[in-house]
C-alpha positions in Angstrom: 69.5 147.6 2.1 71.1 144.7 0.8 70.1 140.8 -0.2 70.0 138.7 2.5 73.4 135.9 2.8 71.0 133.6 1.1 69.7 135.2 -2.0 73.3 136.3 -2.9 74.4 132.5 -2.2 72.3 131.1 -4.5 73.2 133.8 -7.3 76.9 133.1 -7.3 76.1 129.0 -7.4 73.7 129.2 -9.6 76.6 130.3 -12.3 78.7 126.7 -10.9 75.7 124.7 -11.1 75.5 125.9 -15.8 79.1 124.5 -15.9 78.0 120.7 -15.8 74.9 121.9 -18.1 77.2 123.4 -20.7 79.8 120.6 -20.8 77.1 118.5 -21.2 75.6 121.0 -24.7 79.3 120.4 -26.3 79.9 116.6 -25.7 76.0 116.9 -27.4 76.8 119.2 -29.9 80.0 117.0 -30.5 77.9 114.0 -31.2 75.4 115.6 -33.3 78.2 116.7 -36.1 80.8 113.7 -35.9 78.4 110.5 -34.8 76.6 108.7 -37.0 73.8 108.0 -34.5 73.5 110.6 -31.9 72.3 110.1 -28.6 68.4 109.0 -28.2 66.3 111.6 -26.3 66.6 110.0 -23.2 69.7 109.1 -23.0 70.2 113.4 -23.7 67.9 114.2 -21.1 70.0 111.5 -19.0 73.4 113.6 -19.3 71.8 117.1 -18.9 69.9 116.4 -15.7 72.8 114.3 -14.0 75.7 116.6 -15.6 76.6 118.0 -12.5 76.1 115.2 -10.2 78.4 113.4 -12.8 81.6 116.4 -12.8 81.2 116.1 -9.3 81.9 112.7 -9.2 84.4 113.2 -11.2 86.2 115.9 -9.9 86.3 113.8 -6.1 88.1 110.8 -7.9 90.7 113.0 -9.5 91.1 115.0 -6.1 91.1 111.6 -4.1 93.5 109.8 -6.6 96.0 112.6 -6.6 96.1 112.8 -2.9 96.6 109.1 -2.8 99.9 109.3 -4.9 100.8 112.4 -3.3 100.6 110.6 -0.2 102.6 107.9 -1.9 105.6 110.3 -3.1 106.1 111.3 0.5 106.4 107.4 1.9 103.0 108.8 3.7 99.3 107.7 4.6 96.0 109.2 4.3 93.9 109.1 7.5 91.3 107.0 7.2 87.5 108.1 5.9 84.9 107.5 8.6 81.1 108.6 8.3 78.4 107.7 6.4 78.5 107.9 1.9 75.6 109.7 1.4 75.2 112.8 -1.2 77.5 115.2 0.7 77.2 113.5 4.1 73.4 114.3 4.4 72.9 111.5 7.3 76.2 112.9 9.1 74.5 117.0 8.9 71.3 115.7 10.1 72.4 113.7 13.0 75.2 116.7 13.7 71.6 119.1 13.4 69.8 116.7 16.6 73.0 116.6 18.4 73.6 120.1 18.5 70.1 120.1 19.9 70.0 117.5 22.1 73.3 115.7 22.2 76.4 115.9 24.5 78.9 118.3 23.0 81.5 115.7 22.4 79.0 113.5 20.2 80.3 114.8 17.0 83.5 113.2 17.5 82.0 109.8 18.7 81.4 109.2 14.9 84.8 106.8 15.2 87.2 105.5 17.8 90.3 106.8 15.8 92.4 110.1 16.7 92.7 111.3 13.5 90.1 110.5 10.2 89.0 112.4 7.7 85.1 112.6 7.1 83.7 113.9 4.1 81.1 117.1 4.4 79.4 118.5 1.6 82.3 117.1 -1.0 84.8 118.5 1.2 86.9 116.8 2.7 88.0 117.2 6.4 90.8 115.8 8.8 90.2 116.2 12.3 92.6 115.2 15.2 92.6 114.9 18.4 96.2 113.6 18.5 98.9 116.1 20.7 101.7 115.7 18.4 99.5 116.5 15.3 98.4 119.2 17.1 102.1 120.3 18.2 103.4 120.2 14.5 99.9 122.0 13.5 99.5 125.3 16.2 103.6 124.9 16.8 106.6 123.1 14.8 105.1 123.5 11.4 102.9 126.9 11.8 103.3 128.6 9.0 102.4 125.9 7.0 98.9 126.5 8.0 96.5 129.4 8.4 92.8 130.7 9.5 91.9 129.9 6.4 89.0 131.5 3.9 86.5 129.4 5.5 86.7 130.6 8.4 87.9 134.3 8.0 84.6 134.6 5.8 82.2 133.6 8.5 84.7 135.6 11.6 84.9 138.6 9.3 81.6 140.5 9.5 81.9 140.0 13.5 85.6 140.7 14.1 87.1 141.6 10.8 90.7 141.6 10.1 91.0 141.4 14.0 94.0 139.3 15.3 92.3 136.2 15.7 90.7 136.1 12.1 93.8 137.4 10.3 96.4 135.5 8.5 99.7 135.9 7.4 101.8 139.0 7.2 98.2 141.0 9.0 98.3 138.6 11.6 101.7 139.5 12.2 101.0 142.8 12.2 98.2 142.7 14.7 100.5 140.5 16.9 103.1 143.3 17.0 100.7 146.2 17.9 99.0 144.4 20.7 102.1 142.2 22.2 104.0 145.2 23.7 101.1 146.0 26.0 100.2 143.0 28.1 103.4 143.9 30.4 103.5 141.5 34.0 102.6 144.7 35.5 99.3 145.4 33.7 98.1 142.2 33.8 99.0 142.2 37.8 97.6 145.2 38.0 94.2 143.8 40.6 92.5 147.3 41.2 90.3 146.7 38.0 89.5 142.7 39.3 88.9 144.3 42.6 86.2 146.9 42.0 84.4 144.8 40.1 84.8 141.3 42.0 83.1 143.4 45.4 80.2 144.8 43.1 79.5 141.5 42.0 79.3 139.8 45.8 77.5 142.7 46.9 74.8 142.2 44.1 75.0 138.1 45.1 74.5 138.9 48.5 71.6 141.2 47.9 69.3 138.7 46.0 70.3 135.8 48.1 69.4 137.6 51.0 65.9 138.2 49.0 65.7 134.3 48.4 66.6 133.8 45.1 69.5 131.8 43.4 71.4 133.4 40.9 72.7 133.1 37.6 76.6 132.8 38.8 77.4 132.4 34.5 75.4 135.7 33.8 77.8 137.3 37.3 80.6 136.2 35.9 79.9 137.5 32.3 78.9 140.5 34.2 82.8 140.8 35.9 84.4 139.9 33.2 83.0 142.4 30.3 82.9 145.1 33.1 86.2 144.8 33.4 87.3 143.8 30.0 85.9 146.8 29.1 87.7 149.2 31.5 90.7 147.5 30.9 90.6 147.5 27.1 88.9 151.0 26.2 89.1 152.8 29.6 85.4 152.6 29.6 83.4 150.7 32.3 80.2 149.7 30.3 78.4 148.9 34.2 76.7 146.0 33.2 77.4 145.2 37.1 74.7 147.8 37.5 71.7 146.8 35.7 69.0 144.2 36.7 70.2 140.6 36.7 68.1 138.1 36.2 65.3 135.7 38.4 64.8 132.4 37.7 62.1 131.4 34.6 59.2 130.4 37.3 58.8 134.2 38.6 56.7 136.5 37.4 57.3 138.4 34.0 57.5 141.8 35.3 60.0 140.5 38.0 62.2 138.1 34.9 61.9 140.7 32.5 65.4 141.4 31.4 66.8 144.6 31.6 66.8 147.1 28.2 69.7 149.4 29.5 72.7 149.6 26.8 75.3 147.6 28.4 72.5 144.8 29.0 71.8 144.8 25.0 75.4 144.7 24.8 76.3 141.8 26.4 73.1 140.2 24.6 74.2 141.3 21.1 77.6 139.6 22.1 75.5 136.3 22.7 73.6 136.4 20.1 76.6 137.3 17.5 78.2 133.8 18.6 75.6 132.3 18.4 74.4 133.0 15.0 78.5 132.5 13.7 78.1 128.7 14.9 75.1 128.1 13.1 77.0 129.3 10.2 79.8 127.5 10.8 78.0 124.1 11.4 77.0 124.7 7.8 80.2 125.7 6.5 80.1 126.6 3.1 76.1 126.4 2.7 75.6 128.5 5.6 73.4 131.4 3.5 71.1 129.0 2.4 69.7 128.9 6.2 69.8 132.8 6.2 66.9 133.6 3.2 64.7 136.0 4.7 67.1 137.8 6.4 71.4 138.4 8.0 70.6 136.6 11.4 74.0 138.0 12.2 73.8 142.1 11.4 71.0 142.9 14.3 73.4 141.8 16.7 76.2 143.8 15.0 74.5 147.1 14.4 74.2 147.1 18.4 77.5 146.2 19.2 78.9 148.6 16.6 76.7 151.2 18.1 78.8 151.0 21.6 82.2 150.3 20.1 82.7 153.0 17.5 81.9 156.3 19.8 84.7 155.0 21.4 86.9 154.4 18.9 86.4 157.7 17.6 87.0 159.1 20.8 90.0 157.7 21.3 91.6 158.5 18.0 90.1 162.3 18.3 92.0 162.4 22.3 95.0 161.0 20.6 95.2 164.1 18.1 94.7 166.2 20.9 97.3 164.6 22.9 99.4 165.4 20.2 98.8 168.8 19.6 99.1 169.2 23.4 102.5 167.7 24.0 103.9 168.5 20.5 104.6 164.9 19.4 106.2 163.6 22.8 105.3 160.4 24.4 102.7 160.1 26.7 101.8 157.4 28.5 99.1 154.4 27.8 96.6 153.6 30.2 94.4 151.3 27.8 94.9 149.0 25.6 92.9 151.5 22.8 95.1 154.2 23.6 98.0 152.1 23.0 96.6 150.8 19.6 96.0 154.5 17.9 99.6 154.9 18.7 99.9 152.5 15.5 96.6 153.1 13.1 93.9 155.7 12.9 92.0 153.4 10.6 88.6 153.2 13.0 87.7 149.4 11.2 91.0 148.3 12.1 90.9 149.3 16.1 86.8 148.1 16.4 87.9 145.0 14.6 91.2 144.7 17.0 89.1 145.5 20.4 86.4 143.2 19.6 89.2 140.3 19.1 90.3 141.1 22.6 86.9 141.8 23.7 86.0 138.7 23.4 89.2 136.5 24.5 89.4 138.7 27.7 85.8 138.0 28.1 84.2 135.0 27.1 86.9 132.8 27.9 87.7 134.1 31.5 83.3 134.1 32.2 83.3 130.2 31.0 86.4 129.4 33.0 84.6 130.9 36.4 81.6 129.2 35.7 82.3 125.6 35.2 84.8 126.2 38.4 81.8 126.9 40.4 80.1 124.4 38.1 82.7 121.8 39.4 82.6 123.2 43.2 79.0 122.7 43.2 79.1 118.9 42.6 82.1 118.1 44.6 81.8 120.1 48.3 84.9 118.7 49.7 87.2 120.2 47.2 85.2 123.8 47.5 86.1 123.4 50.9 90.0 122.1 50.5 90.1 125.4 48.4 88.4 127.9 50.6 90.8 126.5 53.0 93.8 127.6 51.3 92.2 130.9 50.8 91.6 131.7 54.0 94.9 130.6 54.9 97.0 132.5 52.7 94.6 136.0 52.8 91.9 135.8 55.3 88.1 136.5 55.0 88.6 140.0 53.7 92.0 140.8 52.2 92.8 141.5 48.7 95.2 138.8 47.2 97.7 140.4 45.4 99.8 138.7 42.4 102.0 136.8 44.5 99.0 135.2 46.8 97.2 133.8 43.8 100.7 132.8 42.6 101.5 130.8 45.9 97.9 129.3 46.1 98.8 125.8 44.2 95.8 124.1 44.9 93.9 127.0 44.0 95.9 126.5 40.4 95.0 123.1 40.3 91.5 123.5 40.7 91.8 125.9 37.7 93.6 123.8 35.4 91.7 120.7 36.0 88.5 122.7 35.0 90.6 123.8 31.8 90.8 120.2 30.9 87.4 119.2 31.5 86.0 122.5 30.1 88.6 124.3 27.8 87.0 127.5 27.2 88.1 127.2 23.1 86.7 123.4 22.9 87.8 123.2 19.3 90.0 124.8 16.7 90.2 125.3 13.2 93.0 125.5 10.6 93.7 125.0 6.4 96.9 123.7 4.9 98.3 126.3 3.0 100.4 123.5 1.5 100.6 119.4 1.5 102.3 118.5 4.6 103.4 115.7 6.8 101.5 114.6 10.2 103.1 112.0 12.8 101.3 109.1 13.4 100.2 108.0 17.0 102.7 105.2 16.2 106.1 106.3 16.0 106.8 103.3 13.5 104.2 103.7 11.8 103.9 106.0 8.4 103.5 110.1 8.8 100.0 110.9 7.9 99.8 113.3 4.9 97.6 116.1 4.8 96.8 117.6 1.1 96.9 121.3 0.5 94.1 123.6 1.5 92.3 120.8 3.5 90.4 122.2 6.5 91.2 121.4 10.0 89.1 120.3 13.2 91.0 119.9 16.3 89.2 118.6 19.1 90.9 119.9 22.4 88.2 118.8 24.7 88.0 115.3 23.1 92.3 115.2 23.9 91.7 116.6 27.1 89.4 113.4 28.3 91.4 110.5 26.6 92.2 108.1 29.0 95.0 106.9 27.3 96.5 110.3 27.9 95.6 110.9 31.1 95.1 107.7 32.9 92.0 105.4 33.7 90.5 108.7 36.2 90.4 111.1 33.0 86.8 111.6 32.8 86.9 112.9 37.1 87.2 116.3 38.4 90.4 115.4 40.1 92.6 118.7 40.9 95.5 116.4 42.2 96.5 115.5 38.9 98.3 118.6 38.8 99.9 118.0 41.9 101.0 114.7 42.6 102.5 111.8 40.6 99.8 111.8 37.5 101.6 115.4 37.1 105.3 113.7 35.8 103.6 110.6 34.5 101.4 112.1 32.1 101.5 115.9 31.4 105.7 116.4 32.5 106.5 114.2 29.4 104.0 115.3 26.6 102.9 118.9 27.5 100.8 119.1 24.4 98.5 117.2 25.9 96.9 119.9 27.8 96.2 122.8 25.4 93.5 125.6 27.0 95.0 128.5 25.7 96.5 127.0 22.2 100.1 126.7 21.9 102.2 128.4 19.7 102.9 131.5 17.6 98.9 132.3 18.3 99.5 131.2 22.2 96.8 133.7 24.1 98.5 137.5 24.4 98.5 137.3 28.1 100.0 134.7 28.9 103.3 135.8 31.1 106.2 134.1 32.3 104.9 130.8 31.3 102.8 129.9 34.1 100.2 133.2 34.2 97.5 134.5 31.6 95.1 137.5 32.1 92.5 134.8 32.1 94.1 132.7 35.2 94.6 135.9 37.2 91.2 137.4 36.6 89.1 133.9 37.4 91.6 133.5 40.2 90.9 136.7 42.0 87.0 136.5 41.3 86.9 133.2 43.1 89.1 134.2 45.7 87.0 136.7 46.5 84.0 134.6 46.1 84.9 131.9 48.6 86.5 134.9 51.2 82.3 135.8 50.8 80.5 132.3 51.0 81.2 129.2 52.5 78.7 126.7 50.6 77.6 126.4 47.1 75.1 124.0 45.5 73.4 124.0 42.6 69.5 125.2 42.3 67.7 122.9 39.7 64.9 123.9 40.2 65.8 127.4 38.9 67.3 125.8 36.0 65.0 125.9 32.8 63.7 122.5 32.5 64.7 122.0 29.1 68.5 123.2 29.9 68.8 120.5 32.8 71.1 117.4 31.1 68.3 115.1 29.8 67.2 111.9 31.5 68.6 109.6 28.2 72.4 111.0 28.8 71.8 109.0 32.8 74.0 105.9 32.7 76.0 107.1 29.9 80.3 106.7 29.6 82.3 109.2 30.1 81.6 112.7 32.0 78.6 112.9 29.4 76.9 110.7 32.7 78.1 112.8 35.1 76.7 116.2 33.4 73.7 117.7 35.4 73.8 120.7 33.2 74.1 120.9 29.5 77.7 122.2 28.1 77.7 123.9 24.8 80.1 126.0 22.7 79.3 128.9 20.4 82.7 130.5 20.2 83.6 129.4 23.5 81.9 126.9 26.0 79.3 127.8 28.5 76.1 126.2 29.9 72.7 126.4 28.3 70.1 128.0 30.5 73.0 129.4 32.9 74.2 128.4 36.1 71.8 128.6 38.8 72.9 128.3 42.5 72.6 128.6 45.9 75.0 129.7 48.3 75.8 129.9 51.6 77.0 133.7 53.3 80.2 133.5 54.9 80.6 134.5 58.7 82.8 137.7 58.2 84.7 136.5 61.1 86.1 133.3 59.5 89.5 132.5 59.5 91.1 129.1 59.2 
């Protein structure tokens, strides 16, 4: 058994922290043998105890001076520092510590009014944006000229590896080209998967609504989503469907208890993986020091590992025998797995390539359905302008196929306004791999210049609610933006505004003819079939965990942050603390519009 993250952190730093020490000795040493009067003994004990506070120092001037005249060179700016000048930001990290607790999730960013600044963490320096056409030459025009970065692929790595959304570079590519060819139109349109699952999951609402109870509708839809992630990925339905869900906090324990089956611990170990990667990347570099006693992050793995590699293995030993069977010849793919040990028997490489997809075909489809029905909950007339169109276009009881969700353009709408309120993937990260060039939000104005291997922030959800972008409305649920005139006045001319799925070379694998992703297809057919089941929804509070409930102080406050009845967070991707309780109303089977 190895150190914990910690103990092996401070081993490696405490060999940086003798270089300011020693430099110290020789300037000493120096002035010993060529000084006529040496340094008293405190002015020695002076420059060995603030050595290192002193190269430092030094070393930010240099770094900040030569970006200055780099910036220069190029006819180019610096953003502008914001945040406090403390000893590494230390009053920035302690407020960012409260308002991960108790703060709004865009609160971070309400440190300044500017787009784009550059704040100053733990001597490092870092731009954030939440400019469209910074982040068009970033994710698009200029791509290569950023990556992942080691930052980040060091704290992804021990949950997802080498997978395609840690890799960089020619791996990236190489992930990109194994996984591309298999998200055809007609596998992602393929609803029999959606279907199964989508009537097991109103046919477990039913059942404990008809015993009384709300439900979790986030913990359903994470339910639907890995079930059929899961069966669509590996050819292996893990059931989670199947096991107990949950009752609210205020019943009894045996009747709360969570379930202990596998797929349960599963989903949990998912959860809890997330969770423990955003506390390390809150931290950034100092991240071990918070992990001493223990790897908060390898419980969660050993469990997920324990479900994934069987399966890998199985698939590579059925792809052998495939081969033996058919003497080399071609046979066809049914999962994505199959497809993937058509390129690599390496088993790290397909666990680390599956649990990539595992979680974008996931996480971000569950946090999509939930603030939808999040959204439907607090505004009942557009729940019912949508169930309308359902019931128009497929009844009470038929399956929509491909082209019914396609035709359903309020149905879209409702989707893509919740995307912009709620992107799944709130924020993004990125390094310079070299100094580049940045527009300005002022087209007369100077380019912005960003120095090599400076780390990234881009704030989608914070561009998604400016209202300079999106008119004086941006902070309502308003599904008519994407329908009427706000549509060519605002999004037509700068599509960059509106960036759920990225944009770019890394644009999500499933997204298809422009319009369609695996995500839109599978949230469209759950709620389809969700509002073909029940005609009313409405949030239970008093299921909700007290402490989960948005807080009394955020009352009264700009922006949706006012609005918020629940509390919105983001591990990987967004979802809502405590879950999303609700009530909801059966449908008369005989409904029709």
């Amino acid at each position: 058994m190895g150190f914990p993250p910690g103990v092996r952190f401070l081993a490696s730093l405490s060999l940086r922290f003798l270089i300011g020490p020693f430099i110290a000795y020789c300037i000493l040493t120096i002035c010993d043998n060529y000084l006529d009067s040496p340094l008293s003994s405190m002015g020695r004990g002076f420059l060995l105890v603030f050595s290192t506070p002193i190269l430092v120092a030094i070393l930010l001037v240099y770094k900040d001076t030569r970006n200055f005249l780099a910036a220069r060179a190029m006819g180019a700016t610096l953003p502008p520092y914001v945040g406090d000048w403390t000893p590494g930001s230390i009053l920035f990290l302690k407020q960012q510590a409260k308002t991960s607790k108790n703060g709004y999730i865009t609160d971070n960013f309400a440190i300044s009014n500017r787009n784009t600044f550059i704040i100053r963490i733990l001597f490092q320096n870092r731009i954030v944006t939440r400019e469209p056409e910074q982040m068009k030459t970033l994710l698009a025009t200029d791509f290569d000229r950023y990556e992942k970065g080691e930052e980040v692929r060091d704290i992804l790595q021990p949950f997802i590896g080498e997978g395609v959304f840690a890799a960089d570079g020619d791996l990236w590519k190489f992930h990109r080209t194994m996984t591309r060819p298999f998200f055809t139109r007609d596998r992602i349109s393929d609803f029999d998967n959606f279907d199964r699952h989508a009537t097991q999951a109103m046919e477990r609402l039913k059942e404990r609504f008809r015993q009384g109870y709300p439900v979790n509708l986030q913990d359903m839809a994470a339910r639907f989503t890995l079930d059929s992630a899961t069966e669509f990925l590996f050819g292996y339905d893990v059931h989670s469907l199947s096991s107990t869900i949950p009752y609210p906090y205020y019943e009894s324990q045996q009747l709360s208890a969570s379930s202990t089956d596998s797929s349960q611990r599963f989903a949990n170990a998912l959860a809890g993986a997330q969770i423990a990667i955003l506390q390390r990347a809150r931290f950034a570099d100092i991240w071990p020091i918070f992990e001493m006693k223990k790897d908060n992050l390898l419980p969660h793995l050993k469990e997920v590992h324990s479900l994934i590699d069987p399966i890998v293995r199985q698939a590579i030993q059925d792809k052998r025998q495939r081969v033996a069977n058919h003497g080399g010849s071609k046979v066809e793919e049914e999962t994505l797995l199959q497809h993937l040990v058509n390129s690599t028997e390496d088993p790290t490489m397909l666990r680390d390539e599956i649990m990539s997809l595992l979680l974008a075909g996931r996480d971000t489809t569950a946090s999509l359905i939930s603030f939808v029905v999040y959204m439907l909950a607090e505004h009942p007339p557009i729940m019912h302008r949508l169930r309308t169109e359902i019931l128009s276009r497929v009844g009470s009881s038929q399956r929509p196929s491909y082209e019914d969700i396609r035709d359903m353009k309020f149905l879209r709408a409702v989707l893509n306004e919740t995307l912009r309120l709620y992107p799944p993937v709130p924020y993004n990260l990125r390094m310079s791999k070299v100094g580049s060039l940045w527009p300005g939000a002022d087209p007369e104005a100077n380019p912005f210049y960003v120095p090599a291997k400076t780390r990234i922030l881009v704030s989608v959800i914070s561009m998604h609610r400016r209202k300079d972008l999106w008119g004086p409305d941006a902070d309502e649920f308003d599904p008519d933006r994407f329908l009427d005139e706000r549509l060519h006045k605002y999004l037509t001319p700068r599509p960059f505004i509106f960036l759920p799925f990225n944009a770019g070379p890394r644009i999500c694998l499933g997204q298809q003819a422009k319009l369609y992703i695996f995500a839109y297809n599978e949230a469209s057919f759950f709620l389809v079939r969700l509002l073909q089941n029940f005609s009313g929804i409405s949030l239970a509070l008093d299921a909700q965990p007290p402490e989960t409930c948005a807080p009394a102080l955020w009352a009264g406050s700009a922006g949706r942050k006012g609005k918020e009845k629940l509390r919105p967070r983001a591990h990987l991707t967004m979802y809502l603390e405590g879950g999303l309780w609700v009530n909801m109303k059966e449908a008369n089977p005989d409904d029709e519009v």
